[in-house]
VOBA-879264 format. One line per field, with one value per residue (C-alpha): residue number from 1; residue in one letter; chain; x, y, z. Coordinates in steps of 0.001 Angstrom, whole numbers, always signed. Layout:
# residues N
lummi NUM/...
tigu A/...
nuro A/...
xx X/...
yy Y/...
zz Z/...
***
This chain:
# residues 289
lummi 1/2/3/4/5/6/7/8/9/10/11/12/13/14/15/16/17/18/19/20/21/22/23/24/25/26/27/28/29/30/31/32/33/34/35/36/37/38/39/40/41/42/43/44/45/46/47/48/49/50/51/52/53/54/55/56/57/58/59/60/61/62/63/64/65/66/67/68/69/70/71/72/73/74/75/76/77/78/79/80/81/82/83/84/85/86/87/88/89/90/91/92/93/94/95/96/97/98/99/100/101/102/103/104/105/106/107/108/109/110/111/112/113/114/115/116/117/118/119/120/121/122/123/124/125/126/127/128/129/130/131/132/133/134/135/136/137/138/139/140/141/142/143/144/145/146/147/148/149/150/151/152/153/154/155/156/157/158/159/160/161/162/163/164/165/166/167/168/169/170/171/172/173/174/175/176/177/178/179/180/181/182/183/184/185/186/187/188/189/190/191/192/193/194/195/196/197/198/199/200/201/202/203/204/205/206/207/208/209/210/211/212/213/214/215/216/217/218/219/220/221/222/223/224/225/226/227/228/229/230/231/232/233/234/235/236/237/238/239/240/241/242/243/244/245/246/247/248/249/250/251/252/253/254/255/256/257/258/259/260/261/262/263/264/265/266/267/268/269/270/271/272/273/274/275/276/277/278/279/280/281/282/283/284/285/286/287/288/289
tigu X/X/X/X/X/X/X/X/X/X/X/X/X/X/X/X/X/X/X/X/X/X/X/X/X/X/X/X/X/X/X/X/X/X/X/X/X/X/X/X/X/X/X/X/X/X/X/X/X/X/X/X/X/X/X/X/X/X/X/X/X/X/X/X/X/X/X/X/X/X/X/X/X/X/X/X/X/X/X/X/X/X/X/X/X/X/X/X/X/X/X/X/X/X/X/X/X/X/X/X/X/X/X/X/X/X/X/X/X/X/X/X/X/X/X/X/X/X/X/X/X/X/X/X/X/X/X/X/X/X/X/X/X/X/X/X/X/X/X/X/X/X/X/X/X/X/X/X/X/X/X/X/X/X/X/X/X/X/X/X/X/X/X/X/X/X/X/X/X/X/X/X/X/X/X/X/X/X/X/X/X/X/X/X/X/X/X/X/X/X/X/X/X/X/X/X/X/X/X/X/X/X/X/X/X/X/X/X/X/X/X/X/X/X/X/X/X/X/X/X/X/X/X/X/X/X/X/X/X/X/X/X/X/X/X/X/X/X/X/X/X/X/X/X/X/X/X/X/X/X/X/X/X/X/X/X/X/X/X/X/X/X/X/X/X/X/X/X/X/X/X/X/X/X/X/X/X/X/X/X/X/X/X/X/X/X/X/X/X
nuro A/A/A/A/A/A/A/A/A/A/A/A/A/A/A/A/A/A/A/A/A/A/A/A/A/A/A/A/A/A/A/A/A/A/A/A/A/A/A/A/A/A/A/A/A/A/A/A/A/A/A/A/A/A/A/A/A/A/A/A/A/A/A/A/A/A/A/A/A/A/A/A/A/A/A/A/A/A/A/A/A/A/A/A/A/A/A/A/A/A/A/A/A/A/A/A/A/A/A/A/A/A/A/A/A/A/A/A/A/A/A/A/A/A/A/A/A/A/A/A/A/A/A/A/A/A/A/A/A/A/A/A/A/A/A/A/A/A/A/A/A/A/A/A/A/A/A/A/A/A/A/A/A/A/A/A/A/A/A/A/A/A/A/A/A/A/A/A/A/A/A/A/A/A/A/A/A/A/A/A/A/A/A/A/A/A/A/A/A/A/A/A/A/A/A/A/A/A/A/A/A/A/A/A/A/A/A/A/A/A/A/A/A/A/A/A/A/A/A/A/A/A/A/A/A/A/A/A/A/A/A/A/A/A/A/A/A/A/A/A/A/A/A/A/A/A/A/A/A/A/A/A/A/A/A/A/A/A/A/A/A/A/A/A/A/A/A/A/A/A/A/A/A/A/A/A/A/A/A/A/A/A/A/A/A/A/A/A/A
xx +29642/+30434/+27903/+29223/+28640/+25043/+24364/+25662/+23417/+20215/+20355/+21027/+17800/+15606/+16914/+16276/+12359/+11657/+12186/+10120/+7211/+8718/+10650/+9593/+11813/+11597/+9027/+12143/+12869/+9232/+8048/+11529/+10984/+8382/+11079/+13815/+15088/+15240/+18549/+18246/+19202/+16711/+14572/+13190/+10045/+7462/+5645/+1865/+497/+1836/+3690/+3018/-519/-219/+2579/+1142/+1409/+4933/+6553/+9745/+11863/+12581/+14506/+13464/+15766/+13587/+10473/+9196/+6456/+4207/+1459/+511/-963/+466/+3440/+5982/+7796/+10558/+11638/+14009/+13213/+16247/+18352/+17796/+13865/+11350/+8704/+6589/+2955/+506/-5/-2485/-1890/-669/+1231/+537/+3270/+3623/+3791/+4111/+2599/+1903/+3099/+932/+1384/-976/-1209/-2363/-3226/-1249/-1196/+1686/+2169/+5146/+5470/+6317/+9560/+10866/+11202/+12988/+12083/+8333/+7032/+3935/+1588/+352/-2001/-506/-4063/-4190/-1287/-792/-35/+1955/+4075/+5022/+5806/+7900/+10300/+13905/+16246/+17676/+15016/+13684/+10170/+8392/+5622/+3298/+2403/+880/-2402/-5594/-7783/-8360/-5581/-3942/-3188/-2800/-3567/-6946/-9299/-11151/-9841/-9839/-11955/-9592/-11328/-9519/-9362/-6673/-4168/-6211/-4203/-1650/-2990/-4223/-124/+640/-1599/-489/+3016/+2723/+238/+2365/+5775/+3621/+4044/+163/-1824/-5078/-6951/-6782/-8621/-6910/-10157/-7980/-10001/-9860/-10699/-7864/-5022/-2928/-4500/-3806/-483/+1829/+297/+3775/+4116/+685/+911/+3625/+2840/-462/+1620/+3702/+1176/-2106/-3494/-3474/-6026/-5777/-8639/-7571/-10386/-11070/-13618/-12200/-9112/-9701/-7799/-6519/-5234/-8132/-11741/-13737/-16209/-16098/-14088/-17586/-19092/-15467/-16336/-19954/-18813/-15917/-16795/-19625/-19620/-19538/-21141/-18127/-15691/-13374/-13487/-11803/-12635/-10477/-11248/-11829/-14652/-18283/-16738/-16642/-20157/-20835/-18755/-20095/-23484/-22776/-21168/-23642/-26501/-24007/-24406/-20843/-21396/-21348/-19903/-17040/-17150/-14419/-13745/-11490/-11406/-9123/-9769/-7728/-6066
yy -3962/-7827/-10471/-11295/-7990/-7882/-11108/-9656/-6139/-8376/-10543/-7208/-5493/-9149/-8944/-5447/-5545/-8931/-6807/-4540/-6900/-9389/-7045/-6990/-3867/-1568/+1521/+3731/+2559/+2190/+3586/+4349/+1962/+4697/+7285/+4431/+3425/-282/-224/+2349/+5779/+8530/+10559/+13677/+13483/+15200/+18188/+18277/+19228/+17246/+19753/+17239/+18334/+19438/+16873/+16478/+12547/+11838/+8504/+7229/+4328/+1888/-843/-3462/-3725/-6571/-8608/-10245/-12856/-11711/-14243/-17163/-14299/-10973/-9511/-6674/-5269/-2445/-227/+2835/+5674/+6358/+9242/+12508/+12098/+14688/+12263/+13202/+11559/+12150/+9151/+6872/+7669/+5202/+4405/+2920/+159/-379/-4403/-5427/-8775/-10587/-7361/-5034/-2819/-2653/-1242/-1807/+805/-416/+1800/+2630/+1126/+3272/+6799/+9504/+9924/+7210/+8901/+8051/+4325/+3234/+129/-2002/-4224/-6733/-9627/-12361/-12854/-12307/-11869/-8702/-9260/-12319/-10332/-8111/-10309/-12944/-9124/-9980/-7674/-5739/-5433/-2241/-1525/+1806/+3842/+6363/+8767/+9780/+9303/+8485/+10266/+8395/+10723/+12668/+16262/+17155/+15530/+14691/+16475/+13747/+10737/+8159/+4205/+2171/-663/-2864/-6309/-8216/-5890/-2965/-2749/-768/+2219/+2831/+1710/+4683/+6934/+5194/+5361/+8936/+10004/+8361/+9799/+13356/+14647/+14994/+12468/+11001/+8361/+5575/+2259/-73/-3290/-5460/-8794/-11696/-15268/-16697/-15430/-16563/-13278/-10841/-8806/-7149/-8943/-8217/-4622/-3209/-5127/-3306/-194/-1040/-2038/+1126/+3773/+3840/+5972/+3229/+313/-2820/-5150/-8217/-10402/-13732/-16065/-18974/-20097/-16703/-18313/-15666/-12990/-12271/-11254/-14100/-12578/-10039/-6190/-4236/-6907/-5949/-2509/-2707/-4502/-1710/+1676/+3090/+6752/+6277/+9615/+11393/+9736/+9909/+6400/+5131/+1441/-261/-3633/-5614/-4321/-5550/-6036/-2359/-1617/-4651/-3188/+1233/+155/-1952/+1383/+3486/+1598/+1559/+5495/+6558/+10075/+9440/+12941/+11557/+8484/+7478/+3918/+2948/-739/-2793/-5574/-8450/-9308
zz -10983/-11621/-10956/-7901/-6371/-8188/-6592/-3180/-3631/-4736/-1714/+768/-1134/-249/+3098/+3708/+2105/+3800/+7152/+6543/+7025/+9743/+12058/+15657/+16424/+19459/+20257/+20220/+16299/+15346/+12412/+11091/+8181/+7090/+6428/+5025/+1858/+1368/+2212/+5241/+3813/+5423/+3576/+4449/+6851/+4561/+5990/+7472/+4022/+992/-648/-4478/-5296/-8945/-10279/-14182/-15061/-17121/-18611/-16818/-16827/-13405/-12883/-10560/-7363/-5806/-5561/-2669/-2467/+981/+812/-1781/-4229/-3547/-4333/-3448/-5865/-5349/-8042/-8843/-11075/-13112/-13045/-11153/-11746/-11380/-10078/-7253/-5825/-3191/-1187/-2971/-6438/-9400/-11808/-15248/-16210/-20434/-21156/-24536/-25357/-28602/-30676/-29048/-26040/-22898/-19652/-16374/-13479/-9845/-6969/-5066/-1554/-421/+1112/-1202/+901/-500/-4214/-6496/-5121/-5347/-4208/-5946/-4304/-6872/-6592/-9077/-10588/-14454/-17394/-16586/-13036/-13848/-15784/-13145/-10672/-13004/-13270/-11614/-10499/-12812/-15427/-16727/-17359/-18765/-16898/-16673/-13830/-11231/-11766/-8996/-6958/-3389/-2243/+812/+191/+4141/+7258/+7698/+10004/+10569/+12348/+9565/+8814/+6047/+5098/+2366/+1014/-1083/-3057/-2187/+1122/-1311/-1994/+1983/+3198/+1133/+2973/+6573/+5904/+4990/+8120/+10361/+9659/+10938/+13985/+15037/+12708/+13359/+14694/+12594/+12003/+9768/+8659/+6336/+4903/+3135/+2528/+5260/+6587/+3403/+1954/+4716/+3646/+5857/+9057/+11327/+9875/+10863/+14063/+15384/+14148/+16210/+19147/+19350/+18446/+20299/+17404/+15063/+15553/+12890/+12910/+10361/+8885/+7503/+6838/+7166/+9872/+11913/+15342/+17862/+15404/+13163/+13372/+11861/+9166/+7022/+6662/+6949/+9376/+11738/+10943/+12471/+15584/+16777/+15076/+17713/+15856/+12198/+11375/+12907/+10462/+7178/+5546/+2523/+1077/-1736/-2771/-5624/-8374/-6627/-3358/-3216/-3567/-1140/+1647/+875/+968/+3935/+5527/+4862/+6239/+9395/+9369/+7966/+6217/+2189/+1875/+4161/+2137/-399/-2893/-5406/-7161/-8758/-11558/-12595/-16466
***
C-alpha cells in the first residue's frame, strides 16, 4: 500500500470512529455501531451467555488503526490484533500494554471499551494523565505495540438478572461501554441506568453516543453529571448524589462503580448508605503514571 492510500485508509478509519460518538442516526439503524467494525463490516451478534469465560491471558501484537481525541483529556484509541488471533474477552476485561522507557520496560493495566464482537479490533479509553498514558495516546497509525491479556474481574459472563446501576467517572466509562455495548446487541437485556460524572462537561465522554442509545431504547436511562457548567444536559452535582435523586429501589439492583482510586470508595459507601445490596455491589479503580 503507498502512502497515498495509507493516508486515504487513516482518514476513512478517523471518519468512521469520530461517528461513532457524533452520529444522530435513525431508531431503525440504532445500535448497529454496537455490532460494526470501524469501518462497517458486521460481526456476529454474540449469544445471551458470553460464550469467552475461560480465555487464559496471552501476549499479542496490535497495530494502531486510529486515535481520536473525545474530550480535552480522554482518548480513543483503535487497534488490530495481528494475524488470525486467538484473542477473546468478556466485556470489561483488560489488557496490559508493554512500554519501554529509559531502558526498562513497564506496563500499565487499560480496560477495553469495545464489544467483544468487534475481535480482532479492540478499542482503549485512556485519560491522557501520566507518562504512561501520554505514551499511548502520542501512538499514530500504523505503530505496533505489545500486550498482554485478558485480564479483570468487573465482568459479564451472561445477561444479568438483575436490571443493572453503572455509575462511572472519567476514563472509567470504558470498562462499563464494554458491558453496554455487549448487553445491548441482546435480544432481551435489562434495565439499565447509565450515572456518568465529572468536573464539567469537558470530562463527560461519548455524550452523543449514550444519548441516542437513550433516545431509541427505553431500557437504557443516562443521567450525565457535573459540578460545574451543568446547563440543560447534565445533572448538576455529583454521580452518587444523581444516583440518590432517581434510583427509588436500590435494594432490588445490580450496580457496578468504576472511577478513579478514592473516588471509588467515596461513591460505594455513598451507595450503600442509599440501600444498594453490597452483595449486588461491584468496583474497580484506575490510577494515573
Amino acid at each position: 500500500m503507498d502512502n497515498g492510500a495509507k493516508r486515504a485508509r487513516t482518514a476513512d478509519l478517523r471518519n468512521a470512529i469520530a461517528a461513532l460518538y457524533q452520529l444522530s442516526y435513525s431508531p431503525r439503524r440504532a445500535f448497529s455501531i454496537f455490532t460494526q467494525t470501524p469501518m462497517g463490516r458486521q460481526r456476529p451478534t454474540p449469544t445471551r451467555f458470553c460464550p469467552m469465560i475461560t480465555i487464559a491471558p496471552a501476549d499479542y501484537r496490535a497495530n494502531v488503526l486510529c486515535t481520536l481525541q473525545m474530550t480535552p483529556t480522554i482518548w480513543s484509541i483503535y487497534l488490530a490484533l495481528e494475524g488470525e488471533t486467538s484473542f477473546r474477552f468478556l466485556p470489561g476485561q483488560a489488557v496490559w500494554p508493554r512500554f519501554e522507557r529509559e531502558g526498562r520496560i513497564f506496563t500499565k493495566i487499560y480496560s477495553i471499551a469495545s464489544s467483544p464482537a468487534l475481535v480482532p479490533e479492540i478499542e482503549l479509553c485512556i485519560s491522557r494523565v501520566g507518562w504512561a498514558s501520554n505514551f499511548m495516546c502520542r501512538l499514530k497509525p500504523g505503530d505496533t505495540i505489545e500486550l498482554r491479556g485478558p485480564y479483570g474481574m468487573m465482568t459479564l459472563e451472561s445477561v444479568p438478572e438483575r436490571d443493572v446501576v453503572y455509575v462511572a467517572e472519567g476514563s472509567g466509562i470504558a470498562p462499563i461501554k464494554s458491558h453496554i455495548e455487549w448487553l445491548f446487541a441482546q435480544e432481551n437485556p435489562p434495565n439499565v441506568w447509565l450515572f456518568y460524572g465529572g468536573n464539567d462537561p469537558g470530562e463527560i465522554a461519548y455524550h452523543a453516543l449514550w444519548k441516542d442509545l437513550a433516545a431509541h431504547n427505553l431500557k437504557f436511562r443516562y443521567i450525565p453529571t457535573v459540578r460545574t457548567g451543568a446547563g440543560e444536559e447534565f445533572e448538576p452535582g455529583s454521580a452518587e448524589e444523581a444516583v440518590a435523586a432517581f434510583i427509588k429501589r436500590p435494594e432490588a439492583l445490580q450496580v457496578d462503580i468504576c472511577a478513579v482510586e478514592d473516588r471509588v470508595d467515596e461513591i460505594k459507601r455513598a451507595l450503600l448508605e442509599q440501600g444498594f445490596d453490597p452483595a449486588h455491589l461491584r468496583t474497580e479503580r484506575f490510577c494515573s503514571y
